[in-house]
PDB file of N, CA, C and O in Angstrom:
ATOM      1  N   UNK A   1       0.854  -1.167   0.000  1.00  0.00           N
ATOM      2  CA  UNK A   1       0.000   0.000   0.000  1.00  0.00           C
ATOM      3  C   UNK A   1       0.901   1.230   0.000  1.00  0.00           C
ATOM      4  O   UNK A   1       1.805   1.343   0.828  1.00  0.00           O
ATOM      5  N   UNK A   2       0.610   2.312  -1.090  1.00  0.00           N
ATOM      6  CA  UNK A   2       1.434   3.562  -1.268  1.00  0.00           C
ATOM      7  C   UNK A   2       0.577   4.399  -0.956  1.00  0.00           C
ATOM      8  O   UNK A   2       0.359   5.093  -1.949  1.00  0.00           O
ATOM      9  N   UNK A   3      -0.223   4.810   0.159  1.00  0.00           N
ATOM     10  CA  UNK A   3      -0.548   5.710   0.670  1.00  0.00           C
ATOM     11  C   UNK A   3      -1.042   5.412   2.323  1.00  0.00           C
ATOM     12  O   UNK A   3      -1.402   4.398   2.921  1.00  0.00           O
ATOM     13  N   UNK A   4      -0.854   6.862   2.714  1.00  0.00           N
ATOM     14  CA  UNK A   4      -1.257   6.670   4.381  1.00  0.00           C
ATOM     15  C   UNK A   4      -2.806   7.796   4.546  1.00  0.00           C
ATOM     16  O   UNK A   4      -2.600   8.866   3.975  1.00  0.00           O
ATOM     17  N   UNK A   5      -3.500   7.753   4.866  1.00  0.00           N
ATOM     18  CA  UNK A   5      -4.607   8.568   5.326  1.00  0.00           C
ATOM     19  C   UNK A   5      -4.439   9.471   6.975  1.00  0.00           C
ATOM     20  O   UNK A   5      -3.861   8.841   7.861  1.00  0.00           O
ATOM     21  N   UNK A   6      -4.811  10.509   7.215  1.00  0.00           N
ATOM     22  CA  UNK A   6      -4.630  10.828   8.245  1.00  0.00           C
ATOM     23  C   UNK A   6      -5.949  12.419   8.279  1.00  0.00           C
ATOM     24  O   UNK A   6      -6.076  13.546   7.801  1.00  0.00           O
ATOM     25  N   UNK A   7      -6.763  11.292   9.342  1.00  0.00           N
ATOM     26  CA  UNK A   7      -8.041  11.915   9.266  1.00  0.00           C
ATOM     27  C   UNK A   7      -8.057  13.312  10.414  1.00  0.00           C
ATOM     28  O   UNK A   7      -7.831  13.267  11.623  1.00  0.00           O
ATOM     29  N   UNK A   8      -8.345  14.317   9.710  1.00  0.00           N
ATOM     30  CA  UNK A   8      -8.656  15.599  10.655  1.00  0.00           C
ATOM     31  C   UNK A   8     -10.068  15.780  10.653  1.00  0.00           C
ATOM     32  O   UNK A   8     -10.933  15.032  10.196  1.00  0.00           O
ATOM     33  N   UNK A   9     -10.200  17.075  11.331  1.00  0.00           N
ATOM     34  CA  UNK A   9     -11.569  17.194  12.399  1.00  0.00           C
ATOM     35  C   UNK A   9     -12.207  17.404  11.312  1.00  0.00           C
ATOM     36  O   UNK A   9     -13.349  17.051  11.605  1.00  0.00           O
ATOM     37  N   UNK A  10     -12.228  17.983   9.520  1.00  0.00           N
ATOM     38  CA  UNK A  10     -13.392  18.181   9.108  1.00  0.00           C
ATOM     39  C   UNK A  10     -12.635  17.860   7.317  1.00  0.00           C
ATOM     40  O   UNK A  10     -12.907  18.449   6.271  1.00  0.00           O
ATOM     41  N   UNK A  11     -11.737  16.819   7.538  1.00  0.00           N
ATOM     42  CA  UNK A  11     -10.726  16.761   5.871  1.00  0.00           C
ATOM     43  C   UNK A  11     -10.396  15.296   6.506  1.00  0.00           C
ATOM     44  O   UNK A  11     -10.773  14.693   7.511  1.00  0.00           O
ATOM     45  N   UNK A  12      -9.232  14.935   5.092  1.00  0.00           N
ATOM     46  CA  UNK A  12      -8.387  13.660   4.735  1.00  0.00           C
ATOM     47  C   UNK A  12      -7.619  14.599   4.330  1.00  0.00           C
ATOM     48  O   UNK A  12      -7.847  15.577   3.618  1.00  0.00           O
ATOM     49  N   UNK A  13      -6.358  14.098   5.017  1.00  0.00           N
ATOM     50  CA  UNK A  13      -5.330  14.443   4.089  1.00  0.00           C
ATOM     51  C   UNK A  13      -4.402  12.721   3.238  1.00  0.00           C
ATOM     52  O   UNK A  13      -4.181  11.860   4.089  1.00  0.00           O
ATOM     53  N   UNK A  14      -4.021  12.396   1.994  1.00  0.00           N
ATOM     54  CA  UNK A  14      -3.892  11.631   1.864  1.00  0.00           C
ATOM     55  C   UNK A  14      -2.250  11.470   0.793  1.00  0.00           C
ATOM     56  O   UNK A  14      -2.071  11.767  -0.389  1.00  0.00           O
ATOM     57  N   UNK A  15      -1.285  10.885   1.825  1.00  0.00           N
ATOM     58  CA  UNK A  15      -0.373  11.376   1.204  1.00  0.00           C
ATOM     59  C   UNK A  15      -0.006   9.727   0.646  1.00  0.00           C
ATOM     60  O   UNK A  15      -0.219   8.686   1.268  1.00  0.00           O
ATOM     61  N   UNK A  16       0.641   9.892  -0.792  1.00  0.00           N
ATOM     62  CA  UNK A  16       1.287   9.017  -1.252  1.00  0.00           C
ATOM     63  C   UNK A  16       2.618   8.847  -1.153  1.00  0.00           C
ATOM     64  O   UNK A  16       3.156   9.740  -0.497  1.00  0.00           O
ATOM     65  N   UNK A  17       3.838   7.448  -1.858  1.00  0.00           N
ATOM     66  CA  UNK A  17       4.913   7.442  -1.818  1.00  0.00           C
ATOM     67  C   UNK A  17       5.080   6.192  -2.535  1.00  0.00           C
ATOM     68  O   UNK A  17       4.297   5.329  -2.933  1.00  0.00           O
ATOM     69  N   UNK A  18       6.834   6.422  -2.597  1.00  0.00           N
ATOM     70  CA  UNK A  18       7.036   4.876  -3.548  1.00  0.00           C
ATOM     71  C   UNK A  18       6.442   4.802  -5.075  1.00  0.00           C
ATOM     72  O   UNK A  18       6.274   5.636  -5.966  1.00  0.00           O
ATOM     73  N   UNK A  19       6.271   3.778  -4.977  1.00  0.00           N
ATOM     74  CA  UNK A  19       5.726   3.307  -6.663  1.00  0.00           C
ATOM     75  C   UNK A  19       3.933   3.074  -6.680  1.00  0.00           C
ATOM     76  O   UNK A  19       3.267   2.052  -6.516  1.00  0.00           O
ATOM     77  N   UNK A  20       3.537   4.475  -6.947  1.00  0.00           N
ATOM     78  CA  UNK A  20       2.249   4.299  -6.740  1.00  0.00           C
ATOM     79  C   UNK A  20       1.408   3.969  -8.131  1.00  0.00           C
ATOM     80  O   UNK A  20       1.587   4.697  -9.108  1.00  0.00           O
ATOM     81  N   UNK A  21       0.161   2.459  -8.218  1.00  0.00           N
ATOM     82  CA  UNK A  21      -0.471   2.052  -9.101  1.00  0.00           C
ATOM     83  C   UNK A  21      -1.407   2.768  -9.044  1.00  0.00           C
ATOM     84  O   UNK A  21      -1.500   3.757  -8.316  1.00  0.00           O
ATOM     85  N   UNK A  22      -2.396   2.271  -9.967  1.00  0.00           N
ATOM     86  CA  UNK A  22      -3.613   2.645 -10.570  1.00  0.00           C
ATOM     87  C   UNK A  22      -4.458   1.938  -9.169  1.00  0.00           C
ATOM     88  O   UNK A  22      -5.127   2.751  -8.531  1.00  0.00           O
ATOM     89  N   UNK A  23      -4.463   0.550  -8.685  1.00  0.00           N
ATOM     90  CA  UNK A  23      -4.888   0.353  -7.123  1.00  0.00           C
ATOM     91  C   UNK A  23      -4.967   1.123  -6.208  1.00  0.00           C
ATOM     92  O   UNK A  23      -5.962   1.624  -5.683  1.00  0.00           O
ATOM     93  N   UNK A  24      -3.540   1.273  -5.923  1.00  0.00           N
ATOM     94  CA  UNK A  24      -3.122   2.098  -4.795  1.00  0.00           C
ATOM     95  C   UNK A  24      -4.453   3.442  -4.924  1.00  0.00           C
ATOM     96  O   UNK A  24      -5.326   3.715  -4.101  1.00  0.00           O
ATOM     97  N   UNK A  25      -4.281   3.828  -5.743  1.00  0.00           N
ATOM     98  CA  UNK A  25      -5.504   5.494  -5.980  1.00  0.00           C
ATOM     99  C   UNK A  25      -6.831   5.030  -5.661  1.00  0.00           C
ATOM    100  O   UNK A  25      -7.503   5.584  -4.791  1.00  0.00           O
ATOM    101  N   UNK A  26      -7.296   3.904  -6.413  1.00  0.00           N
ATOM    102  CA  UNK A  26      -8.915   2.764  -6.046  1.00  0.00           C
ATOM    103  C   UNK A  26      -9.328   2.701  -4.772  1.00  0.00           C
ATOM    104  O   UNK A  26     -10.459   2.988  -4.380  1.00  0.00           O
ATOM    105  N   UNK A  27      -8.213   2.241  -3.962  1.00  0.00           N
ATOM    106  CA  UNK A  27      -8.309   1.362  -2.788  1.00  0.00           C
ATOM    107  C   UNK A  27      -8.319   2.940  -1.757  1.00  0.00           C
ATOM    108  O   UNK A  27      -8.970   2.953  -0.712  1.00  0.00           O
ATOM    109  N   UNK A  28      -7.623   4.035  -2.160  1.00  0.00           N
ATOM    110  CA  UNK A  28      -7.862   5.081  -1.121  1.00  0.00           C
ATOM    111  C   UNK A  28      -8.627   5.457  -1.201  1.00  0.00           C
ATOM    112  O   UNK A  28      -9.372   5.615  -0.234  1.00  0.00           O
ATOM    113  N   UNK A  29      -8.966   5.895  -2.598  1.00  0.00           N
ATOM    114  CA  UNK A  29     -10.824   6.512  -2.937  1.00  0.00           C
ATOM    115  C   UNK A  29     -11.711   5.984  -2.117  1.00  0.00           C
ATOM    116  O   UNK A  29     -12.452   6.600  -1.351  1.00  0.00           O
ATOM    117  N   UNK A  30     -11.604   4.327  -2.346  1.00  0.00           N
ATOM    118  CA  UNK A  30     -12.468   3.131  -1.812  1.00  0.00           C
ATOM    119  C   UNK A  30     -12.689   3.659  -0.127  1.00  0.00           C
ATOM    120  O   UNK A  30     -13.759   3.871   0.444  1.00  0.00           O
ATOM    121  N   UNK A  31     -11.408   3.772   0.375  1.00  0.00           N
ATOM    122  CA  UNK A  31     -11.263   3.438   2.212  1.00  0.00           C
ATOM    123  C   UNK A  31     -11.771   5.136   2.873  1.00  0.00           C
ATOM    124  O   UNK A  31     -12.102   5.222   4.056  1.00  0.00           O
ATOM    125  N   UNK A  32     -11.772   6.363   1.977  1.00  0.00           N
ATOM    126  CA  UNK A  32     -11.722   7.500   2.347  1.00  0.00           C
ATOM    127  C   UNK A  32     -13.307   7.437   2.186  1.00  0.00           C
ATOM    128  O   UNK A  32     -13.884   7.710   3.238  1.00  0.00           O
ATOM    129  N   UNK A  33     -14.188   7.123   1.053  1.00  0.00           N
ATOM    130  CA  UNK A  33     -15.673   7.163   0.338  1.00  0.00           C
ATOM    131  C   UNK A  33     -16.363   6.164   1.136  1.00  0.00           C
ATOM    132  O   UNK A  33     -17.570   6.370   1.266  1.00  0.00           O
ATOM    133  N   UNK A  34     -15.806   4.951   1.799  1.00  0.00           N
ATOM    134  CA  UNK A  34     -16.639   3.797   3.022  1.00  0.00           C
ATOM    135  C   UNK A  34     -16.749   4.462   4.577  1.00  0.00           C
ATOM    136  O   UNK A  34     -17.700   4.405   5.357  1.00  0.00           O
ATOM    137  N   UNK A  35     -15.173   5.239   4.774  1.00  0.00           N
ATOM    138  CA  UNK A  35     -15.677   6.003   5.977  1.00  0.00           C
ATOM    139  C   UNK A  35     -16.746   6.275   6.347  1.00  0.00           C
ATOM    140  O   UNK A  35     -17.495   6.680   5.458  1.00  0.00           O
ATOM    141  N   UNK A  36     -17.397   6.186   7.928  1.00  0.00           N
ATOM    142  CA  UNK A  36     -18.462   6.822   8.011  1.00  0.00           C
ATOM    143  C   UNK A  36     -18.014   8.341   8.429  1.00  0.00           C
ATOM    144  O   UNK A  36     -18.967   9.051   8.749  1.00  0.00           O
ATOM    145  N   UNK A  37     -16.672   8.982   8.481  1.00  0.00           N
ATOM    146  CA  UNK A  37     -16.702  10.333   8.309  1.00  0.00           C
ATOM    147  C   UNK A  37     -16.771  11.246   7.010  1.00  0.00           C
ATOM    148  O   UNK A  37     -16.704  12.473   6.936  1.00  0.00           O
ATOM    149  N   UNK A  38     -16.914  10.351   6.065  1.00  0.00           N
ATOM    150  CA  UNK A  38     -17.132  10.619   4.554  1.00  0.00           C
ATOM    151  C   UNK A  38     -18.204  11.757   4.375  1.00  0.00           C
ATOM    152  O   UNK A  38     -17.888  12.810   3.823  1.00  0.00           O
ATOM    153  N   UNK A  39     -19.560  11.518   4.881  1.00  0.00           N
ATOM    154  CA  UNK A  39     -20.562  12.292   4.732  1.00  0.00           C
ATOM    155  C   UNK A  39     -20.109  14.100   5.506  1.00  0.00           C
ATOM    156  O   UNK A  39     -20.474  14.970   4.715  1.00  0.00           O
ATOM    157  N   UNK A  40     -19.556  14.598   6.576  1.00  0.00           N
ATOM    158  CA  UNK A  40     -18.695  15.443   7.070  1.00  0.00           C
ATOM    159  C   UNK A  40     -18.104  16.111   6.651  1.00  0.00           C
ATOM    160  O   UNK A  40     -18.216  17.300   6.951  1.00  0.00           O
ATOM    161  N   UNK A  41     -16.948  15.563   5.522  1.00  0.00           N
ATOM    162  CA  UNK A  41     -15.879  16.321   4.985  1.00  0.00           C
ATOM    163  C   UNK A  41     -16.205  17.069   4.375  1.00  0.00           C
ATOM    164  O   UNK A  41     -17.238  17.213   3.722  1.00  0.00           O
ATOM    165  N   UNK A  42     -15.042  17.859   4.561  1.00  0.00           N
ATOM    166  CA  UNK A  42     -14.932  19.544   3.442  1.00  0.00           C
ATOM    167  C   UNK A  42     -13.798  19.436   2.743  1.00  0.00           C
ATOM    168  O   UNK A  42     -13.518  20.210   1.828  1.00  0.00           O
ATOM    169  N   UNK A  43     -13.134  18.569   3.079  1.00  0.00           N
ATOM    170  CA  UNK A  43     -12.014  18.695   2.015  1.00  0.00           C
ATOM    171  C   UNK A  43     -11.359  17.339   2.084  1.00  0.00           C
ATOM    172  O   UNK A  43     -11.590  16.405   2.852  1.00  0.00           O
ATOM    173  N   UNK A  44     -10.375  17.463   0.976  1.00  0.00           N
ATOM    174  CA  UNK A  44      -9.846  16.442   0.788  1.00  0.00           C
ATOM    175  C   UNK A  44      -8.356  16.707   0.333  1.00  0.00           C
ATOM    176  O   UNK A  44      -8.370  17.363  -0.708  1.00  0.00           O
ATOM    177  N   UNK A  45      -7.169  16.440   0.730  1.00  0.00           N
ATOM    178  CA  UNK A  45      -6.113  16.505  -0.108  1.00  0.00           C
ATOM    179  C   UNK A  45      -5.178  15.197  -0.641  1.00  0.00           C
ATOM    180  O   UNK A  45      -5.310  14.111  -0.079  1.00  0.00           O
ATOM    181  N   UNK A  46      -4.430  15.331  -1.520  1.00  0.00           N
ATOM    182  CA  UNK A  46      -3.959  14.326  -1.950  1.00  0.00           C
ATOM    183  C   UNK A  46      -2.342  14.651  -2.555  1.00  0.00           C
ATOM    184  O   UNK A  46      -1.977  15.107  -3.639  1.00  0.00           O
ATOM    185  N   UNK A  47      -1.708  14.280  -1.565  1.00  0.00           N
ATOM    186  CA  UNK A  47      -0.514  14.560  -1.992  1.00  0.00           C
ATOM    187  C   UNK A  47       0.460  13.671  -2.476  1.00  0.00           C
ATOM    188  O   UNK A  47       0.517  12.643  -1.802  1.00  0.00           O
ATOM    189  N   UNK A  48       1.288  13.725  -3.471  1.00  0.00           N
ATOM    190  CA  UNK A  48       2.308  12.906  -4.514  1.00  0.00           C
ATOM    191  C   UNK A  48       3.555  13.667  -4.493  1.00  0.00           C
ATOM    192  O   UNK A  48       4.368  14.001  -5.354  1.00  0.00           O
ATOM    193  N   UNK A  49       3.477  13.783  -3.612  1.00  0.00           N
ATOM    194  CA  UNK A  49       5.496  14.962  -3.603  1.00  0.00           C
ATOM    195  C   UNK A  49       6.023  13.424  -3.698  1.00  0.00           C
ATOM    196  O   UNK A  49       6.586  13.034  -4.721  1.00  0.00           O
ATOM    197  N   UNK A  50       5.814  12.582  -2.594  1.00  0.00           N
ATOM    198  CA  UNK A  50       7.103  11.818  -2.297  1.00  0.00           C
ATOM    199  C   UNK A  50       6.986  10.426  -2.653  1.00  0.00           C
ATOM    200  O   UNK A  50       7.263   9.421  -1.999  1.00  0.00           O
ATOM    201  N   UNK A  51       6.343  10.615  -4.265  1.00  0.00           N
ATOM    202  CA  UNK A  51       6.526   9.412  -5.063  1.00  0.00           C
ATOM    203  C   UNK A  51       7.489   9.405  -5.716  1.00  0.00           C
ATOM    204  O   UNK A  51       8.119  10.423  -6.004  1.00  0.00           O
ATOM    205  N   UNK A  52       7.929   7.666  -6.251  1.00  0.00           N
ATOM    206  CA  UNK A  52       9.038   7.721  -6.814  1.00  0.00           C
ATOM    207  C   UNK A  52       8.670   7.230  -8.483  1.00  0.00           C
ATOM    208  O   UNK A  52       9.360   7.503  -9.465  1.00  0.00           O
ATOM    209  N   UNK A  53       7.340   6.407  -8.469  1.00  0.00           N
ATOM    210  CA  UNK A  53       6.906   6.007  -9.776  1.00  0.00           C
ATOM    211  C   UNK A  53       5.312   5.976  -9.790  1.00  0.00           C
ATOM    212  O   UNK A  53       4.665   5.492  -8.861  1.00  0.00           O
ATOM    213  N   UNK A  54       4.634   6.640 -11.139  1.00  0.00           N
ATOM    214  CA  UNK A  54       3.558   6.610 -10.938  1.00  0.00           C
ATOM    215  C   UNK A  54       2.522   6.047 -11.984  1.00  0.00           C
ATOM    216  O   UNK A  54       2.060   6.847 -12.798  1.00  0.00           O
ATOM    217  N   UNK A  55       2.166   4.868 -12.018  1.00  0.00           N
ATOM    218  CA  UNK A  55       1.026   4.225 -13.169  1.00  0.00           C
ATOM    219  C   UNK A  55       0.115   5.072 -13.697  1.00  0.00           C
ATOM    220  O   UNK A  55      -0.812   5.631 -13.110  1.00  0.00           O
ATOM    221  N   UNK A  56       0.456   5.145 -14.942  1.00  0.00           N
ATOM    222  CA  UNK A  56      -0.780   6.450 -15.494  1.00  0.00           C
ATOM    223  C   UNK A  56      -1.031   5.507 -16.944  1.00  0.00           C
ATOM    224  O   UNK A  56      -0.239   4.685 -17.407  1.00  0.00           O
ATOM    225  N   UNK A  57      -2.296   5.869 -17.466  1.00  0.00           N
ATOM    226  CA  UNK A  57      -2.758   5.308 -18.255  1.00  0.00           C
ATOM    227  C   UNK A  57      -4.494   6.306 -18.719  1.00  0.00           C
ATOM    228  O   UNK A  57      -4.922   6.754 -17.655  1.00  0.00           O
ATOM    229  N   UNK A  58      -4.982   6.505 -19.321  1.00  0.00           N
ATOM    230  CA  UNK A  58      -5.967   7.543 -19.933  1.00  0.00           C
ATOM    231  C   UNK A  58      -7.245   7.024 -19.522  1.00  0.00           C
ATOM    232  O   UNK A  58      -8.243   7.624 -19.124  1.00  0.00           O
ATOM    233  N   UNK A  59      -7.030   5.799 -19.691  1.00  0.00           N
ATOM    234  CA  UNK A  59      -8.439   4.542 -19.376  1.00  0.00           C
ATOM    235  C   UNK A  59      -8.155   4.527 -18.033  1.00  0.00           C
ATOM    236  O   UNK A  59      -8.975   5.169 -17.375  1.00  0.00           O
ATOM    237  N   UNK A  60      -7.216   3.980 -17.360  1.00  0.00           N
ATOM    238  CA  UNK A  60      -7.372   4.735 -15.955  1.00  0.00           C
ATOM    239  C   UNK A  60      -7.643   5.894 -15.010  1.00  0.00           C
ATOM    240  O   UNK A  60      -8.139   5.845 -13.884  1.00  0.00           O
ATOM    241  N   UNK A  61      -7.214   6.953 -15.703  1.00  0.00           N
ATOM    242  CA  UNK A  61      -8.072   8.063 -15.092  1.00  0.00           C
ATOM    243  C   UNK A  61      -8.965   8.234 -14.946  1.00  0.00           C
ATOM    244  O   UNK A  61      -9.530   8.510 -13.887  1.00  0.00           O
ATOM    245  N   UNK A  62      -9.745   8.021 -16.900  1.00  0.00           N
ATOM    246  CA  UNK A  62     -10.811   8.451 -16.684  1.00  0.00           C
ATOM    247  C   UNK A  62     -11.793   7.211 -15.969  1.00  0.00           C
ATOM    248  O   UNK A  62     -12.972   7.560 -16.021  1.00  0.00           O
ATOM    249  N   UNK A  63     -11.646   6.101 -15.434  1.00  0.00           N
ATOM    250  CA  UNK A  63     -11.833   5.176 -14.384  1.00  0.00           C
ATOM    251  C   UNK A  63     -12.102   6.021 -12.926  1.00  0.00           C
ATOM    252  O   UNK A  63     -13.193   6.027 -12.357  1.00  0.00           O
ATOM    253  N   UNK A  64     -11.125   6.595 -12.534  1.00  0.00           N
ATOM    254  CA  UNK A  64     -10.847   7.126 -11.406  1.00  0.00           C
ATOM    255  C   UNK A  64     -11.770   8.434 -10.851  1.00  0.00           C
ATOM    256  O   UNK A  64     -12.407   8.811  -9.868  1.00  0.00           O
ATOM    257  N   UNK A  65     -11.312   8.899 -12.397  1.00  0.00           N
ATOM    258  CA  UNK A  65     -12.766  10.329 -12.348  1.00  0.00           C
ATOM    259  C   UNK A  65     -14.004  10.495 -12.374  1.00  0.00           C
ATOM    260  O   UNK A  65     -14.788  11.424 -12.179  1.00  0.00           O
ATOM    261  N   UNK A  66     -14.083   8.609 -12.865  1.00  0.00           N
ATOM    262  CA  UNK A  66     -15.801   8.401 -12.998  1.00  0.00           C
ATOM    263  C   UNK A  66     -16.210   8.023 -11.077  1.00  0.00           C
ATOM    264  O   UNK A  66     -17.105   8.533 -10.403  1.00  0.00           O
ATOM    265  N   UNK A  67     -15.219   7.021 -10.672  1.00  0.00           N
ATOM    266  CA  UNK A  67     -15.597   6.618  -9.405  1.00  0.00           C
ATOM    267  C   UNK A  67     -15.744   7.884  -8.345  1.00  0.00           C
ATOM    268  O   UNK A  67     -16.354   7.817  -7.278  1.00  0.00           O
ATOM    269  N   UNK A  68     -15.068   9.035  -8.852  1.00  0.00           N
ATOM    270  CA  UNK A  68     -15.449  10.192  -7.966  1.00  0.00           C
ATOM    271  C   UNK A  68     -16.647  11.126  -8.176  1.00  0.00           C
ATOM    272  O   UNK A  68     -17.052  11.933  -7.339  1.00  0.00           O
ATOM    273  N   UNK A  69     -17.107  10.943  -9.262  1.00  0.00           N
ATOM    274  CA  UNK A  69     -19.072  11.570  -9.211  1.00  0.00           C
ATOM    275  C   UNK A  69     -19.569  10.938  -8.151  1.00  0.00           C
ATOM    276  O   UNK A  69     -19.609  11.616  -7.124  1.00  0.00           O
ATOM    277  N   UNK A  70     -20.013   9.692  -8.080  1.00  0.00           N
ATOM    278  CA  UNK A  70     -21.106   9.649  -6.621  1.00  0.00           C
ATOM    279  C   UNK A  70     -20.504   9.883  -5.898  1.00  0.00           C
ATOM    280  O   UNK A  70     -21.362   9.934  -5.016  1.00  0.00           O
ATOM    281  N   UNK A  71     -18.955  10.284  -5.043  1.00  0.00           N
ATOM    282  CA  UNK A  71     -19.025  10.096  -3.818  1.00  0.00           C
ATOM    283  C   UNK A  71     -19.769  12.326  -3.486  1.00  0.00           C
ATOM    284  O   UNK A  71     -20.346  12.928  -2.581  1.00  0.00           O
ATOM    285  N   UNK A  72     -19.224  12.660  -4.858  1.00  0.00           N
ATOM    286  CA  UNK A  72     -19.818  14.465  -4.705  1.00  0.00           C
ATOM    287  C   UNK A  72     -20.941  14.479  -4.890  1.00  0.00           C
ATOM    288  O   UNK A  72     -21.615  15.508  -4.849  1.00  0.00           O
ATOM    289  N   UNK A  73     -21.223  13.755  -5.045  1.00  0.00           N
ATOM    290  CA  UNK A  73     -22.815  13.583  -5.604  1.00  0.00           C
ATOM    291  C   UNK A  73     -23.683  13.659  -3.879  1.00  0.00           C
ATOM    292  O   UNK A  73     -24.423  14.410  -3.244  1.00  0.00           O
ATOM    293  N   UNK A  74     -22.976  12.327  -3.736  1.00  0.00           N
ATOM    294  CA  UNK A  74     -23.134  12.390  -2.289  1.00  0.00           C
ATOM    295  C   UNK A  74     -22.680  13.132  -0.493  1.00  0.00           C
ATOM    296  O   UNK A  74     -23.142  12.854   0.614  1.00  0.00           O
ATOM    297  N   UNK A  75     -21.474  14.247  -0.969  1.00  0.00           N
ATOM    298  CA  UNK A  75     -20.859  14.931  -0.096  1.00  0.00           C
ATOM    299  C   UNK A  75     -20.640  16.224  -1.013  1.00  0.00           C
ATOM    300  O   UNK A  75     -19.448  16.423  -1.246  1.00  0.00           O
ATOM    301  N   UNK A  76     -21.394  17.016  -1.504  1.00  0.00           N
ATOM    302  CA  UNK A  76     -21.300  18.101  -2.757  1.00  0.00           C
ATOM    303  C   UNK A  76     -20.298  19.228  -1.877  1.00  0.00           C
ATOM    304  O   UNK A  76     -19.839  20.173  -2.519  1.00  0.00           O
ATOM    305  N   UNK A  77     -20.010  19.120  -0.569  1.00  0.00           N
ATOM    306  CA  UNK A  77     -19.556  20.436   0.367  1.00  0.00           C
ATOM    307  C   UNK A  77     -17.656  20.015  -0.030  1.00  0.00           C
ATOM    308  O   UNK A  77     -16.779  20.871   0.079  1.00  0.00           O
ATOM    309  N   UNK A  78     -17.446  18.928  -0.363  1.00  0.00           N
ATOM    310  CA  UNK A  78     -16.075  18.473  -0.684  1.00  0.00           C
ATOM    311  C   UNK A  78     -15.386  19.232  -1.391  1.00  0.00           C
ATOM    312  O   UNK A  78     -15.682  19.572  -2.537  1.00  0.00           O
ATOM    313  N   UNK A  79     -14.419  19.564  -0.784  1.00  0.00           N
ATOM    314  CA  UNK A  79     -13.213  20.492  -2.243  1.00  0.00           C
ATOM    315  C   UNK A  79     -12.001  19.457  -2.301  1.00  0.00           C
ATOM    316  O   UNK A  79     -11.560  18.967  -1.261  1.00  0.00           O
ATOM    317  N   UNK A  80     -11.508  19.160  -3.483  1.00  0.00           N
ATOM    318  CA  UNK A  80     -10.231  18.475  -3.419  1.00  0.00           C
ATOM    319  C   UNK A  80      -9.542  18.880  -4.236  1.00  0.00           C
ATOM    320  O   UNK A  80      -9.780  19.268  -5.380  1.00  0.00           O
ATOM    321  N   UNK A  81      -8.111  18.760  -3.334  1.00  0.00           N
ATOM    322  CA  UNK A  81      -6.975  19.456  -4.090  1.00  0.00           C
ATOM    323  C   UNK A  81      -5.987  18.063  -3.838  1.00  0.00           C
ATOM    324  O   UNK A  81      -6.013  17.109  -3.060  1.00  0.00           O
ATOM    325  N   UNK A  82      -4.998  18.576  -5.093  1.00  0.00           N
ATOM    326  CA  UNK A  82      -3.968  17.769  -5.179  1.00  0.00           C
ATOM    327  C   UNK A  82      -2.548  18.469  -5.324  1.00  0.00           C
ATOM    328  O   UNK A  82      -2.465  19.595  -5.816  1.00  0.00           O
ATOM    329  N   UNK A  83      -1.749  17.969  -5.005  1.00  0.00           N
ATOM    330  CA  UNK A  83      -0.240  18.540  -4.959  1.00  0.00           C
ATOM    331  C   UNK A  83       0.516  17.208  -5.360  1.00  0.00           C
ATOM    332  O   UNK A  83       1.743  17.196  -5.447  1.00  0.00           O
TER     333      UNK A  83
END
């Protein structure tokens, strides 16, 4: 697993590292969107400073970007940023 979660009073912050897959991104979406502090959040961050390799692929994104409509759908107050 190439990421750690670290839940604050009203966000995720979610930092990556190492050799991060197309999983690795699934499985955080997955564990951050099952939370029951999911419904709460205002934000979200996602940070990739301190990767060393990163699986990219077009069909994967747009994978990734689809699995993130319902969770705004369902938490519309969410802002997410990435670094």
């Amino acid at each position: 697993m190439a990421f750690e979660l670290e839940w604050e009073s009203r966000g995720v912050y979610r930092r990556f590292h190492g050799h991060v897959t197309v999983g690795d991104r699934r499985q955080s979406l997955q564990a951050i969107c099952a939370d029951r502090r999911f419904d709460d959040l205002l934000y979200s961050i996602s940070d990739y400073l301190d990767i060393g390799a990163f699986d990219y692929s077009a069909e994967a994104n747009s994978e990734l970007a689809a699995l993130h409509i319902g969770p705004v759908w369902t938490n519309p107050k969410i802002l997410i940023a990435t670094v």
